[in-house]
C-alpha positions in Angstrom: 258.4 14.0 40.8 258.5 12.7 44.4 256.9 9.4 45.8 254.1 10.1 48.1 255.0 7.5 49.8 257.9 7.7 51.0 259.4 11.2 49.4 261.7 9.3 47.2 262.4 11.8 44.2 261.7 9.2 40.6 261.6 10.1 37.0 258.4 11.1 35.3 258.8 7.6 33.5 258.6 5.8 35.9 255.3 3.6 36.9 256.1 2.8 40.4 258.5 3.5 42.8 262.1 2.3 43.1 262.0 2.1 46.6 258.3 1.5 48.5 256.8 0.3 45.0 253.6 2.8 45.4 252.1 3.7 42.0 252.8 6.8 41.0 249.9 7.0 38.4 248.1 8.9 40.4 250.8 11.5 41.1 251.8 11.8 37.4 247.9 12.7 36.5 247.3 14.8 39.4 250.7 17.2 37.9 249.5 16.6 34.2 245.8 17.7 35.5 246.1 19.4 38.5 244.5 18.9 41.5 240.9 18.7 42.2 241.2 22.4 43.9 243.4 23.5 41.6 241.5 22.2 38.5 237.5 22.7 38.1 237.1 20.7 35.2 239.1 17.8 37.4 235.8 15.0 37.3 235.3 13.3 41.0 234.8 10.5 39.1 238.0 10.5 37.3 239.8 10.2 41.0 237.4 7.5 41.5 238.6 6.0 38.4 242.3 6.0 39.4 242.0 4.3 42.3 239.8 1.5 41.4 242.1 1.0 38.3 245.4 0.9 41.4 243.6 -1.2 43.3 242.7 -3.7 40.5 246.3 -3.6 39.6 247.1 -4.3 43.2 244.7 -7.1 43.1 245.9 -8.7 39.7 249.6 -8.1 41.0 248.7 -10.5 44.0 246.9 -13.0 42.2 249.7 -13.1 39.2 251.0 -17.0 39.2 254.6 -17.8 40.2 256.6 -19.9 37.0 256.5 -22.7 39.5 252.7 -22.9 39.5 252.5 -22.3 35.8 254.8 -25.4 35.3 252.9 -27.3 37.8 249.6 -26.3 36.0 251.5 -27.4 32.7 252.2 -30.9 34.0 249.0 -31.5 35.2 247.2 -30.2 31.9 249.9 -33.1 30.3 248.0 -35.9 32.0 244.7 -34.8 31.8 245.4 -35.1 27.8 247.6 -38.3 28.0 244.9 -39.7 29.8 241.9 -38.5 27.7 243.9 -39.8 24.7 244.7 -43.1 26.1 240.7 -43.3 27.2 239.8 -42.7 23.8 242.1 -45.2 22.1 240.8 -48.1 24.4 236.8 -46.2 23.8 237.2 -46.5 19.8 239.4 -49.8 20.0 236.2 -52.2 21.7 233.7 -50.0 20.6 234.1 -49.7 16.5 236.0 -53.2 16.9 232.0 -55.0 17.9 230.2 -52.7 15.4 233.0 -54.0 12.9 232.1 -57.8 13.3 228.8 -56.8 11.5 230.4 -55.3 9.0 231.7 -56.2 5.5 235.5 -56.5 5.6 236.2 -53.4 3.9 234.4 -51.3 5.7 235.6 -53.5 9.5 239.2 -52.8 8.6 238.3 -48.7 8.6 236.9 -49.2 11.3 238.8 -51.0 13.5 241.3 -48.6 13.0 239.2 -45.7 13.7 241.0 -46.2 17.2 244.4 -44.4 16.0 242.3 -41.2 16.5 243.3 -41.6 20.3 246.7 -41.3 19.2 247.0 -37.7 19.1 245.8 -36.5 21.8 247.6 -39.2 23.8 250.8 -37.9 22.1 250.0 -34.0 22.4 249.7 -34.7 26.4 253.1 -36.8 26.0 254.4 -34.0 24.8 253.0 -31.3 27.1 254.4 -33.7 29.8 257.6 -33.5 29.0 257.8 -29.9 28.5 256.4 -29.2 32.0 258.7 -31.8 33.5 262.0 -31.3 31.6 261.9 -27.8 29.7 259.3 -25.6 31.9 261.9 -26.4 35.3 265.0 -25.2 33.3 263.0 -21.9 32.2 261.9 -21.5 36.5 265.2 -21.9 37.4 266.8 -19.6 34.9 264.5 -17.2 36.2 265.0 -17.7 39.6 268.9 -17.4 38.9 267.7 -13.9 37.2 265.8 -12.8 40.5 268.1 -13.7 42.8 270.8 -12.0 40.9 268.8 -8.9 40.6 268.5 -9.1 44.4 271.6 -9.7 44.9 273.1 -6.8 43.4 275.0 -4.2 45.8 273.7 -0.8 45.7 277.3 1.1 45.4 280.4 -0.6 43.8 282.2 -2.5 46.5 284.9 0.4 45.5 282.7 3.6 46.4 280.6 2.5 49.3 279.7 5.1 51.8 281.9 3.6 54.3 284.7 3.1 52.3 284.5 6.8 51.2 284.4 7.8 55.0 287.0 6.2 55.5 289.2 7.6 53.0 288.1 11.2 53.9 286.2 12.0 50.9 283.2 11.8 52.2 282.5 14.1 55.4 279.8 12.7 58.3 276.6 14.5 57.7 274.8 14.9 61.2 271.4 16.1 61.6 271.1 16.2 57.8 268.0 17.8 56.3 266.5 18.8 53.3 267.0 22.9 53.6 270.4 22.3 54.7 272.3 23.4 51.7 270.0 26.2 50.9 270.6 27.7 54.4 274.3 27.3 54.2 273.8 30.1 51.4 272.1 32.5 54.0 274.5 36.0 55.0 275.1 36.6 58.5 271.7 38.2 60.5 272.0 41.7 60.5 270.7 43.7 63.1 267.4 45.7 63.4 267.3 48.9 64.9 265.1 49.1 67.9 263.8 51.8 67.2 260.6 51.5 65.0 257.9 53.7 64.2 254.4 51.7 65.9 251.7 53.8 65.1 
């Protein structure tokens, strides 16, 4: 299968291409179905269907959140907690401690400790805090590292590049190079036509 793209030739496998990163969903129904000329049962609708469902994945692609934003997002979902848990601890804390003066001294002691309920969403957000700070940057840099890496990568072995080949003299300069090149190497010599031809 070739990209339509940019005619890069990719496995049947393979969702997008290596090299322009077009979708190639399209092209793997259109040789599983046929074309819409070549196939009357193919459904307009169905083509319609393909590229909304690119275009979303286009659209979900762009909107996909880096790791940095996710652990920034983290971090700030830490203090909204912390803070809603501290809130609440100082809430219950005055609030059951005046209704407790009324109360017998059984029932004040319960509730003036009604208050430790704060505690765990205080400490939840502690802990989501520290995560985002500490843990969630290791994890962003390791990927980072990864990406970079992958990037990174040379195309050939620094031992068969194209120029190192040329100049050993294994590989041969290939001017003018086209696609039908080797099949026309194939081709015998013209012959020639007689002239004369019958053209009645």
């Amino acid at each position: 299968m070739y990209c339509p793209q940019c005619g890069t030739e990719t496995n049947d496998q393979i969702k997008f291409c290596k090299r322009c990163g077009t979708s190639l969903q399209i092209v793997q129904t259109l040789l599983t179905k046929g074309a819409p000329s070549m196939n009357p049962s193919f459904d307009p609708r169905e083509w319609q269907r393909l590229v909304l469902e690119e275009y979303r994945e286009k659209a979900a692609k762009k909107n996909k959140k880096s790791p940095e934003q996710k652990r920034l997002e983290e971090i700030k979902g830490g203090v909204i907690t912390t803070a809603i848990g501290f809130g609440s601890m100082i809430f219950f804390y005055f609030l059951l401690g005046a209704v407790a003066m009324n109360e017998p001294a059984s029932d004040a002691l319960i509730l003036r400790n009604v208050w430790l309920v704060g505690l765990v969403p205080f400490l939840i957000g502690l802990s989501i805090l520290f995560n985002g700070i500490f843990i969630s940057k290791k994890i962003v840099a390791l990927k980072n590292n990864e990406e970079r890496d992958f990037y990174n990568l040379p195309l050939f072995p620094s031992d068969q590049t194209p120029v190192s080949k040329l100049s050993e003299g294994t590989l041969t300069p290939v001017s003018d190079y086209s696609v039908t090149e080797s099949t026309t190497t194939k081709l015998r010599e013209p012959e020639p036509i007689n002239k004369s031809r019958d053209t009645n």
